[in-house]
C-alpha positions in Angstrom: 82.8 28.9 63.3 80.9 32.3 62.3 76.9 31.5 61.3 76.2 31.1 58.4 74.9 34.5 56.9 73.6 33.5 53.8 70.9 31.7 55.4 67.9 33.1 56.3 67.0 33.5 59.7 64.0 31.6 61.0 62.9 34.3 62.9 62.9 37.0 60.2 59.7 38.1 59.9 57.4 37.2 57.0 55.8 39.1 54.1 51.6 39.4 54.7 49.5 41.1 52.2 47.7 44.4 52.6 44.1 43.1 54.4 41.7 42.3 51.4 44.2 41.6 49.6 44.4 38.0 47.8 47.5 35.5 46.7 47.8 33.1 43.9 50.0 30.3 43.1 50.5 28.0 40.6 53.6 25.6 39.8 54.4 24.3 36.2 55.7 20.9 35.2 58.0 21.9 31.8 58.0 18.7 30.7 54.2 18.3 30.3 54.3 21.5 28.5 56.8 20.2 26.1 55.0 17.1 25.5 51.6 19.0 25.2 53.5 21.2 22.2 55.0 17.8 20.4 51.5 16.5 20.6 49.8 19.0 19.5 51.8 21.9 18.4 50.0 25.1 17.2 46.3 23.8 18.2 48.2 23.6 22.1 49.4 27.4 21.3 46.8 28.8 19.7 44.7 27.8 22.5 46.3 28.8 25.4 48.3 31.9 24.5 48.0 35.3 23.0 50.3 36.4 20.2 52.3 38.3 21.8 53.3 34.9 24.5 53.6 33.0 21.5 55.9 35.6 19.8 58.0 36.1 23.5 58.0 32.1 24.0 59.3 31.8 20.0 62.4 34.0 21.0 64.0 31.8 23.5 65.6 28.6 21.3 63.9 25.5 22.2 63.9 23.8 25.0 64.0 27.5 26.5 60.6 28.2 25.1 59.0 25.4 26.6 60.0 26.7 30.4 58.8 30.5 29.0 55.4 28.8 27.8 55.4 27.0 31.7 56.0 30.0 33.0 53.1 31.4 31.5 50.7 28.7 32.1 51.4 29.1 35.7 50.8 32.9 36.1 47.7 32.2 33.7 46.5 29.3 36.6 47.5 31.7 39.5 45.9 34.6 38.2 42.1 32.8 38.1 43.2 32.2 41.7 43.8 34.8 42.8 41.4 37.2 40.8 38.4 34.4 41.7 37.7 33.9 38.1 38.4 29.8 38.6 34.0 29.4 38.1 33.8 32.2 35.6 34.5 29.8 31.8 37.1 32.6 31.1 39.2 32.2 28.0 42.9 31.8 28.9 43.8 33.4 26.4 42.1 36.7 28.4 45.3 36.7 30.6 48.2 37.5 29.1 51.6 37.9 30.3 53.2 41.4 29.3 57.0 42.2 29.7 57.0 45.8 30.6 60.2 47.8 29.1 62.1 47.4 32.3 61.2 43.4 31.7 59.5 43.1 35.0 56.6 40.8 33.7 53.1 42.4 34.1 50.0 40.6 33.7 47.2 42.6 31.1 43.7 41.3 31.3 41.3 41.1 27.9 37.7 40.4 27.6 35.8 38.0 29.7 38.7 38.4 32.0 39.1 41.7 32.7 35.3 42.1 33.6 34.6 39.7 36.0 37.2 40.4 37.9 36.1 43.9 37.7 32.5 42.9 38.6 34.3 40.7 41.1 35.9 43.5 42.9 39.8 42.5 41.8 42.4 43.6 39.9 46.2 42.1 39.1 48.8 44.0 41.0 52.3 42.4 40.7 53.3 39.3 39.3 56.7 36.9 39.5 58.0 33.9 37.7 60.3 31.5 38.1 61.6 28.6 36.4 63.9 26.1 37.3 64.9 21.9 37.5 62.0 21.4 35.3 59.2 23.8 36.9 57.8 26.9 36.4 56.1 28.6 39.3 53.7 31.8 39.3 52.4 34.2 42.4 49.7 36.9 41.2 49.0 39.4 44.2 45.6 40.8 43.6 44.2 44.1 45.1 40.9 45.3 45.9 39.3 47.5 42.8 39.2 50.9 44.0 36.1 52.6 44.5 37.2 55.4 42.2 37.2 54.8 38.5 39.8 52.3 36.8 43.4 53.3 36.1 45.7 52.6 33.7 47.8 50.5 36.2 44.6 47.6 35.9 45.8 47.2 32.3 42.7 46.0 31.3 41.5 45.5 27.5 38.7 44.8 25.8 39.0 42.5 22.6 
């Protein structure tokens, strides 16, 4: 019988940041989402998530918007980690989640957010989401601020 090829290897070697570099990771129930949303509906939204996620969330037809609003709430979670803002009281609504025109999903930082981790010495450099069987996962890779001034790439805004 041939292997199996569609399997990965054990051996294959594994993905390691750049040093200084920092991970986050969050995973997403959907269903405690969708409960939070027929409990409290627009007071849920309004304080969790910018416009813009509302308006991305609104386009899917439900119960499609609760996994998008998951998805969220995990990159949201995984971003403090990995940006060490957990201790910092920022808003939520401070970290948004962008879709650049390609679609990859980006993460822009606003107020309170975007300087502590600059103070902090991080900014966001790729995102991913995921959603499936009823959870929504989230990994923020965060890079070291460079000691030249701030680029556009750090998408950061103030409000």
């Amino acid at each position: 019988m041939p292997p199996d090829t569609h399997r990965p290897s054990l051996n294959a070697p594994h993905v390691t940041p750049p040093t200084g570099w920092r991970v986050g990771v969050d995973l997403a129930n959907v269903a405690t989402v969708r409960e939070a949303l027929a409990q409290f509906d627009r007071r849920y939204v309004d304080r969790i998530y910018t416009a813009q996620e509302q308006r991305d969330a609104a386009a899917r037809p439900p119960p499609h918007d609760a996994d998008a609003l998951a998805a969220r709430w995990a990159a949201k979670e995984a971003a403090l980690k990995a940006l060490d803002l957990c201790d910092s009281g920022v808003n939520l609504r401070d970290i948004e989640v962008h879709r650049a025109p390609d679609g990859a999903p980006t993460l822009l930082l606003h107020g309170r957010a975007a300087e502590t981790a600059r103070m902090r010495g991080w900014q966001p450099a790729s995102l991913s989401l995921s959603h499936d069987a009823g959870f929504a996962i989230a990994v923020v890779l965060a890079r070291p601020w460079p000691t030249s001034e701030p680029t556009d790439s750090f998408h950061a805004t103030s409000k």
